[in-house]
N, C-alpha and C positions, 0 to 999 in steps of 0.2 A: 560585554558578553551577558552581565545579567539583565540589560536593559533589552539583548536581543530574547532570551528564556522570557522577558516579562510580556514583549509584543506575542510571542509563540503562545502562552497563555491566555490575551487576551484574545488571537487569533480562536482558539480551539473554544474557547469559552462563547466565541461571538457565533460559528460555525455549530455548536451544539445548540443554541438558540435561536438560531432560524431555525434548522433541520426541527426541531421540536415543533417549532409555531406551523412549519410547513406539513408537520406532519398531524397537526392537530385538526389544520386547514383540511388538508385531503380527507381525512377520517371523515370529518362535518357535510363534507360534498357532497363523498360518497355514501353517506347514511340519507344525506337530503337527498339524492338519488331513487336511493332505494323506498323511502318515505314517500316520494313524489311517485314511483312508479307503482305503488303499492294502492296508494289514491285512487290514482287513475283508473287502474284497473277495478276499485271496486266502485266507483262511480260510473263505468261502464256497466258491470253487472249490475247495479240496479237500471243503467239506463234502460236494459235489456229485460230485468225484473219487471217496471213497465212496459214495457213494450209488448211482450208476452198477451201480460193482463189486459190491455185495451185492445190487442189483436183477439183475445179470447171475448171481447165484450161486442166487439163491432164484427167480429165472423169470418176474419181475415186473416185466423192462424196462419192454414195453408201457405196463403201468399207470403208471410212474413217468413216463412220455416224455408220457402223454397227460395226465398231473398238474398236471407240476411246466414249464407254460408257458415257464417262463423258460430253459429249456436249448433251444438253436436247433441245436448240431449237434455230436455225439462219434463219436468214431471210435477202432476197437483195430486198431495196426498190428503185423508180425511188426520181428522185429530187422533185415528188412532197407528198412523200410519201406513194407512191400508190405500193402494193406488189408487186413484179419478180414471184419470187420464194422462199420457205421455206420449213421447216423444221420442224416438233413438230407442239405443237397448238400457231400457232402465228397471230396474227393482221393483217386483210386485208387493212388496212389505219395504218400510223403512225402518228403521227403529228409532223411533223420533228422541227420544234419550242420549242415544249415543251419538246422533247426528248435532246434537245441541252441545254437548260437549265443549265444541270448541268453535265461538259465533264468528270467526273470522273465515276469509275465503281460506280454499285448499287450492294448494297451486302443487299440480303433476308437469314435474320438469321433464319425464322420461314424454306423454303425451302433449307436454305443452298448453294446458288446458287448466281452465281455475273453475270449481265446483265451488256454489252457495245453495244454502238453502237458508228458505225466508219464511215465517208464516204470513199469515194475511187472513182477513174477516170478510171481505164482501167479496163476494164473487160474481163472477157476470151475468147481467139479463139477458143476455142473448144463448141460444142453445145454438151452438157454432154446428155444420155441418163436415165433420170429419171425413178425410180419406183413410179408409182401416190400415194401407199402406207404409200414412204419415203417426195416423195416432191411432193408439188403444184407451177406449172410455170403458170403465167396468160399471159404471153405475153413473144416476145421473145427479148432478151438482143439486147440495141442500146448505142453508143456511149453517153458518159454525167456524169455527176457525181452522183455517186448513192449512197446507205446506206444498210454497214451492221450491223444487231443486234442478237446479238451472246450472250446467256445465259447456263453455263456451271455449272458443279455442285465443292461446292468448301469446300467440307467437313474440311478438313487438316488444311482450312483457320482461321474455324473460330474455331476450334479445337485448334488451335495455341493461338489465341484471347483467347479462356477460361482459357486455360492453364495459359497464361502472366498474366491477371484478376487472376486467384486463387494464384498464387505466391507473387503478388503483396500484396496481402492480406495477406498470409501465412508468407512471410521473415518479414513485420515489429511486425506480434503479435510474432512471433520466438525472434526477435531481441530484443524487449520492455520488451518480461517475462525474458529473459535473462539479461535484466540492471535491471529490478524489482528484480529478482532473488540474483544478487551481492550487488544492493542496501540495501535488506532486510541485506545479509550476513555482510556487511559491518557495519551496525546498529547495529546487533547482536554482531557484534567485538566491536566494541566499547561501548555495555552496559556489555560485557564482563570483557572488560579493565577496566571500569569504576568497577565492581562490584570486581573485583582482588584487585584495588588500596586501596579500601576502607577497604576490608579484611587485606590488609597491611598495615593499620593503624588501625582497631581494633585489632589486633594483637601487634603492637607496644605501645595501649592504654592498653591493658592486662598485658603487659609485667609492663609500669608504674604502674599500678593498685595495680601490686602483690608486685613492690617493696615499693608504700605507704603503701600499708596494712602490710608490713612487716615494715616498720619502725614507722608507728604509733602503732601500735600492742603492741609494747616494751615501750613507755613513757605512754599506756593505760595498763600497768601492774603493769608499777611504781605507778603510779598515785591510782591504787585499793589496793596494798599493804597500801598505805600511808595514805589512807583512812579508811583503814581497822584500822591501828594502832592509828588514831586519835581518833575512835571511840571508843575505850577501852580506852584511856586517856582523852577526853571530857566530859562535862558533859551530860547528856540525853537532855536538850533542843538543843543539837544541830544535835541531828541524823536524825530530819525531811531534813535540810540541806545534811548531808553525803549522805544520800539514793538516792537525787536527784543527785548526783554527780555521785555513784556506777548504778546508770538507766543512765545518758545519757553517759559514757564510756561503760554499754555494749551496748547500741543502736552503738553509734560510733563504736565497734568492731565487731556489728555482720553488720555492712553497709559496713563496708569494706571485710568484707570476703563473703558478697553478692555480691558486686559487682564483685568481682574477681571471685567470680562462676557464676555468668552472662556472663561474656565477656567470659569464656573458656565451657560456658555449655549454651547455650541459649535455647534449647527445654525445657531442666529441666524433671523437673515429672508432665506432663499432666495426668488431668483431668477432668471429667464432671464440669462444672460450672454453674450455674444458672446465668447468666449476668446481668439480672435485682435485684435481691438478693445482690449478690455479689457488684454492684455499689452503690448500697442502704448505706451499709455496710463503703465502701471509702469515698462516700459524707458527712457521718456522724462525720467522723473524722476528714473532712479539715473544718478549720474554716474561709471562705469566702461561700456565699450564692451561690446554681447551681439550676437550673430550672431542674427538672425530673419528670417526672410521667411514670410509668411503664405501656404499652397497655398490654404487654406479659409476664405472670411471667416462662412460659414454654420452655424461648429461653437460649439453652445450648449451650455451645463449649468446646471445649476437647485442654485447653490449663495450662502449670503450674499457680497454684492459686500465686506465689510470683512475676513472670513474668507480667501477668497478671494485677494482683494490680500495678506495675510499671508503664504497657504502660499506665492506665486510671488517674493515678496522673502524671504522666509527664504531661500529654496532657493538663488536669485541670486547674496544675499551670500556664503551658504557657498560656492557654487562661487567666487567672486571671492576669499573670503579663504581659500581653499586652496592659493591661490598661495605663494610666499616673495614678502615683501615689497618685496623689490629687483628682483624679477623686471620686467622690460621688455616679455614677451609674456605675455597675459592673457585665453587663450580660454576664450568661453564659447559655446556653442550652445543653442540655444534652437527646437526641432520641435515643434509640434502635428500629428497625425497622429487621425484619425478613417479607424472600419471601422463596418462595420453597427450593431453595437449601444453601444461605446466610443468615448471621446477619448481619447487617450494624448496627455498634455504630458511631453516629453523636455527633460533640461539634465543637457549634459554638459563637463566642465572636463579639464583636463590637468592638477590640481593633484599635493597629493603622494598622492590617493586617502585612503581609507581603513582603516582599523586592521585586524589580521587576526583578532580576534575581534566583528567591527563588527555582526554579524547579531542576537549575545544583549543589545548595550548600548546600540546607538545611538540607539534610541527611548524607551531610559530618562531621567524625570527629571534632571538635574545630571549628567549625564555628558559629560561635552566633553573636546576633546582640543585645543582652544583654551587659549592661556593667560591671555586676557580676557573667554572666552566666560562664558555661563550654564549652558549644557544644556540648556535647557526648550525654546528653541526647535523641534527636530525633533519634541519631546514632544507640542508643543501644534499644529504642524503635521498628525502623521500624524491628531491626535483631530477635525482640524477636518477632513480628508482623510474620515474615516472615517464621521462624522456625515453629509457628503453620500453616502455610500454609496459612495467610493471605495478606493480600496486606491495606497500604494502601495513601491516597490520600487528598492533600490541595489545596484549590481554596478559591477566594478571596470572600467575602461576598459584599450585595450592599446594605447601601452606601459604608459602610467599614467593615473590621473586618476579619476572616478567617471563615472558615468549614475546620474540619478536620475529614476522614469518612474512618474507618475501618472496613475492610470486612473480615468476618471469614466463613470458611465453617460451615454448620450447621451438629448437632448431634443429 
């Protein structure tokens, strides 16, 4: 077991360590992504920054404004901000201070559109022939340093942007349900294994079983012969004795050939059972006191009545002999409790509780914390539990003590 806690360790240690590396990977994509698309785009606007200015030199603004669709509006201002000439609906004054601010492009995601402005010293020999339509000149070009502001439409851009954003998103919940996914699987293997191991040692308990019940079977036949023959050679005051002798060798022969038909038949012959009846019925014949009051006399389950009686006296006795044995108070409780679809039977004790690793053992084969116990009993309990399609469950009581609460589907 602690070798399996140690793989479980290394598993979740090795699973935080991708995820980490993967997540460090994604980050670095997604930032060269956005890096890369940020480039681009401003490598275009100056492509464009050119383009402008050689069309202002060579007298082919027009053509290039009626061209190149994706330029929505440029403008040349003088050094004191005051417009040249432009393009679209742009700004008669700029405030070149506050436009400098911040030399990076402006990207309007609500327009879709990235705004630069550039200065620049030479300007063109050519006096271009404007349509007043396309463009407004307020005056005509002088030597100086001037400013262009160029605002282009930059769809792809931020198309790219969304795209990087939804993947971003998309590879780690892909990547996280996929470790969730193996993690779940790997869980499942291992209550798998777990549930194989246990079957190969109620099997190998079965196999014991049939060969006690076969060898006690034969000194419990001797034994009734002998008694049988005493009793014709006695005198009659002593047959209240034999009788007691011929009851507990057949109790002892029919416990052994139950048991052996438990561990190789655990569903048995289900039944309707009244569980509140029925418990009534057990309590009455173990001689230590249990707390019961019945709310429900109408709560059935469809499980074998011999089965049955087993798991609610194993449970009992463990509560009972969880005590110390000098102890002078010796609670037991005892709840049935029914909701829509379940019966919950509850027993709960004040004993000394349970071991602090009781989760990984207590349902294994021979493992007791008894020092005359067996161990099989909780074993052969949960398997008769389970074949009626129940489950069930122990937790610690507070101050001390256990709850032990099994759940039965309802009939």
């Amino acid at each position: 077991m602690k070798k399996q806690k140690s793989n479980d360790w290394l598993f979740t240690i090795f699973i935080f360590t991708i995820s980490f590396i993967f997540c460090m990977l994604l980050f670095l994509i997604v930032r060269g992504q956005f890096v890369r698309a940020d480039l681009t785009t401003q490598f275009e606007l100056e492509q464009t920054f050119n383009l402008i200015l050689e069309a202002e030199r060579n007298g082919v603004l027009n053509e290039i404004l009626e061209k190149e669709k994706f330029i929505i509006k440029f403008a040349i201002y003088d050094r004191k901000g005051n417009l040249i000439t432009g393009y679209g609906d742009v700004k008669g004054h700029l405030d070149i201070n506050r436009a400098f601010q911040n030399k990076k492009p402006s990207y309007n995601r609500h327009t879709k559109t990235v705004t630069i402005i550039r200065p620049f010293h030479k300007l063109p020999d050519h006096q271009p022939n404007m349509q007043p339509q396309m463009l407004h000149q307020n005056r005509p070009f002088k030597m100086g340093q001037k400013y262009l502001f160029l605002e282009i439409k930059q769809s792809h851009y931020f198309r790219s942007l969304d795209t990087s954003k939804f993947l971003a998103i998309l590879f780690p919940v892909i990547f996280f349900t996929l470790v969730y996914f193996f993690y779940q699987l790997m869980r499942k293997n291992r209550e798998f294994a777990k549930t194989i191991e246990q079957q190969q040692q109620l099997v190998k308990m079965g196999e014991v079983s049939r060969t006690l019940a076969h060898e006690i079977k034969n000194p419990l036949g001797a034994i009734k012969l002998q008694v049988a023959y005493l009793k014709k050679i006695l005198p009659a005051s002593h047959q209240t004795d034999f009788n007691i002798i011929e009851e507990e060798t057949d109790r002892l022969s029919q416990l052994t050939t139950r048991i052996n038909d438990f561990l190789r038949d655990p569903v048995g012959t289900p039944e309707k059972i009244n569980v509140n009846q029925f418990i009534v019925q057990i309590i009455s014949k173990l001689n230590f006191p249990i707390e019961f009051q019945p709310k429900n006399k109408q709560c059935v389950v469809y499980i074998d009545s011999h089965r049955f009686r087993s798991i609610i006296e194993n449970l009992l006795i463990n509560a009972y002999e969880s005590y110390p044995e000098k102890s002078d108070h010796k609670e037991i409780v005892l709840e049935v409790l029914e909701d829509r679809d379940f019966i919950k039977i509850r027993i709960s004790d004040q004993g000394k509780g349970l071991p602090a690793d009781y989760e990984d053992k207590i349902f294994d084969p021979y493992f007791t914390t008894k020092t005359k116990g067996s161990g099989i009993g909780l074993a052969i309990t949960k398997r008769f539990i389970e074949a009626a399609k129940g489950n069930i469950y122990f937790q610690h009581c507070q101050p001390q003590g256990t709850l032990a609460e099994l759940i039965f589907p309802k009939q």
